[in-house]
C-alpha positions as CSV (number, residue, x, y, z in Angstrom):
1,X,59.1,-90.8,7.3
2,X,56.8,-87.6,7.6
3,X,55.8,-88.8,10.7
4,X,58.8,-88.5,12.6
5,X,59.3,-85.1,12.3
6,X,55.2,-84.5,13.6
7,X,56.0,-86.6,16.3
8,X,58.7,-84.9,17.2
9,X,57.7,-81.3,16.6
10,X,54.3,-82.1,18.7
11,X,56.3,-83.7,21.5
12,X,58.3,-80.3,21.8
13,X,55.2,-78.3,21.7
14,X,54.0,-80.2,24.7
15,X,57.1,-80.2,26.5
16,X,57.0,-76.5,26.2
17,X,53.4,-76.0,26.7
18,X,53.7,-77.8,30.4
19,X,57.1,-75.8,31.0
20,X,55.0,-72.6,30.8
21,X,51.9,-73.8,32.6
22,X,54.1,-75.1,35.9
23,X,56.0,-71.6,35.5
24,X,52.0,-69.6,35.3
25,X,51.5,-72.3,38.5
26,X,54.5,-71.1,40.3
27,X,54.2,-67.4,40.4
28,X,53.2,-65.7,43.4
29,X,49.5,-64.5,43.7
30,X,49.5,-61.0,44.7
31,X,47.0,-60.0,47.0
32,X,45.6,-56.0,45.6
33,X,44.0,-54.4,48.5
34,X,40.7,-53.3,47.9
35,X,39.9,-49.2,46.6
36,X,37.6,-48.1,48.1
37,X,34.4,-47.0,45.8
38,X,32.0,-44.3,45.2
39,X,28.9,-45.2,47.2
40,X,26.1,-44.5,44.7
41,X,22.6,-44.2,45.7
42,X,21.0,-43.7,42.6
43,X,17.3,-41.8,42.8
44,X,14.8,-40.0,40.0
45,X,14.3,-36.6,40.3
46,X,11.9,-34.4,38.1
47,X,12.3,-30.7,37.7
48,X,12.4,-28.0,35.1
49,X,15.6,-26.0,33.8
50,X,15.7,-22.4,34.8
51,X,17.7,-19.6,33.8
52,X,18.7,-18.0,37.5
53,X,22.1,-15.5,37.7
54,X,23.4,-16.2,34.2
55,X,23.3,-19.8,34.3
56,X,21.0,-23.0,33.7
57,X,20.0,-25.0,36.6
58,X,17.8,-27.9,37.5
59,X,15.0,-26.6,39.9
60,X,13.1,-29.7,41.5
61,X,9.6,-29.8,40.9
62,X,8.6,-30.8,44.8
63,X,11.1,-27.6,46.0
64,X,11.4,-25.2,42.9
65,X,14.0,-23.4,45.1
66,X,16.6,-25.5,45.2
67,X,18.6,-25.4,41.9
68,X,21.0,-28.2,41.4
69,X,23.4,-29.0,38.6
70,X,23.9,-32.0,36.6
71,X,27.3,-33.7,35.9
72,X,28.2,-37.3,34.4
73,X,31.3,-37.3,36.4
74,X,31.8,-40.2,39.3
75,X,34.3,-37.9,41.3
76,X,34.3,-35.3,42.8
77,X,37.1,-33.3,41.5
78,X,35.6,-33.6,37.8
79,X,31.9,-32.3,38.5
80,X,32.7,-29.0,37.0
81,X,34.4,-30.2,33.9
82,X,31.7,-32.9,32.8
83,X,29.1,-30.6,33.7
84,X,25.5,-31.1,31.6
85,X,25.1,-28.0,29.1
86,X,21.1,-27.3,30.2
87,X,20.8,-24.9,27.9
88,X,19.2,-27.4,25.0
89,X,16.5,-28.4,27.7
90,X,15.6,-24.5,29.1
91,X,11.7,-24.7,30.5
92,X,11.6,-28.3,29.8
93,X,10.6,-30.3,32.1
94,X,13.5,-33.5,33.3
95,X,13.9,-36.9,34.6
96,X,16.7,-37.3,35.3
97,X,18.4,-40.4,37.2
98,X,21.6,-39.9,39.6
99,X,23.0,-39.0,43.2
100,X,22.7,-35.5,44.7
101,X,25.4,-34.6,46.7
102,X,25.1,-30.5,48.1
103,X,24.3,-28.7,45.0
104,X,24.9,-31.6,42.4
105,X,23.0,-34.4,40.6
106,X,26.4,-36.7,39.8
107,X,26.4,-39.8,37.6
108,X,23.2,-38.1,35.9
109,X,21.2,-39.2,33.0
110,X,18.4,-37.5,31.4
111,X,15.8,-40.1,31.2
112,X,13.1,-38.4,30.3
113,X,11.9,-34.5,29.3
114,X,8.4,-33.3,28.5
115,X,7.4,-29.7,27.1
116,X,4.4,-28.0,27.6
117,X,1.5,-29.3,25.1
118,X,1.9,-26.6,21.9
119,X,5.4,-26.7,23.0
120,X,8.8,-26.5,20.9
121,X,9.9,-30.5,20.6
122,X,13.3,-29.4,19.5
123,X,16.6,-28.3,21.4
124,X,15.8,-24.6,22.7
125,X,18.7,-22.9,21.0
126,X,16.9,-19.6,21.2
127,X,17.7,-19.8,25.1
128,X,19.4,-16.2,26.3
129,X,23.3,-17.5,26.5
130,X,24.5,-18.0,30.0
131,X,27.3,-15.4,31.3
132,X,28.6,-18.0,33.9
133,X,29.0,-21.9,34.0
């Protein structure tokens, strides 16, 4: 007697479980065309952060005159709003992992710093405050 109902209740559930796969089956596949991507060519660069015109940069150690800034954005329309605050690593020494692209380092992450031996090891919070971003 307690069988029947089992039976039957199982028999529905597969009857409705194979009504919902050959629906899933039938539905059109859309084809998504393809966006296009941020071409990343991710490189190392070591440098030290300088205090020039009121704000931190990155100078490179092989060209100390280019200063560059550091941003964890992937586009380029949010480079200035997820800028890097340098401030914490003034005259430290960086490795820092990313794509340059004019004046940027995008996609960065600081790998890597080194101070000077006798040096602070700590944030440098004692860093003059910068007047522009």
């Amino acid at each position: 007697m307690k069988t029947i109902p089992i039976l039957l209740f199982s028999s529905v559930l597969a009857v409705t479980g194979c009504a919902f796969t050959k629906k899933i089956a039938e539905q059109p596949k859309g084809e998504h065309a393809a966006s296009a991507r941020l071409q990343k060519n991710t490189q190392t660069f070591t440098g030290k952060v300088v205090f020039a015109d009121g704000a931190y940069r990155f100078a490179l150690t092989d060209n100390p005159k280019t200063l560059l800034r550091l941003t964890r954005a992937r586009r380029e329309s949010e480079f200035a709003a997820e800028q890097i605050d340098l401030r914490k690593y003034y005259e430290k020494t960086l490795s820092v992992v990313g794509t340059r692209q004019d004046d940027w380092i995008w996609g960065a992450d600081v790998v890597g710093q080194w101070t000077p031996p006798g040096g602070d090891t700590g944030p440098n919070m004692n860093a003059p405050k910068p007047t522009r971003p």
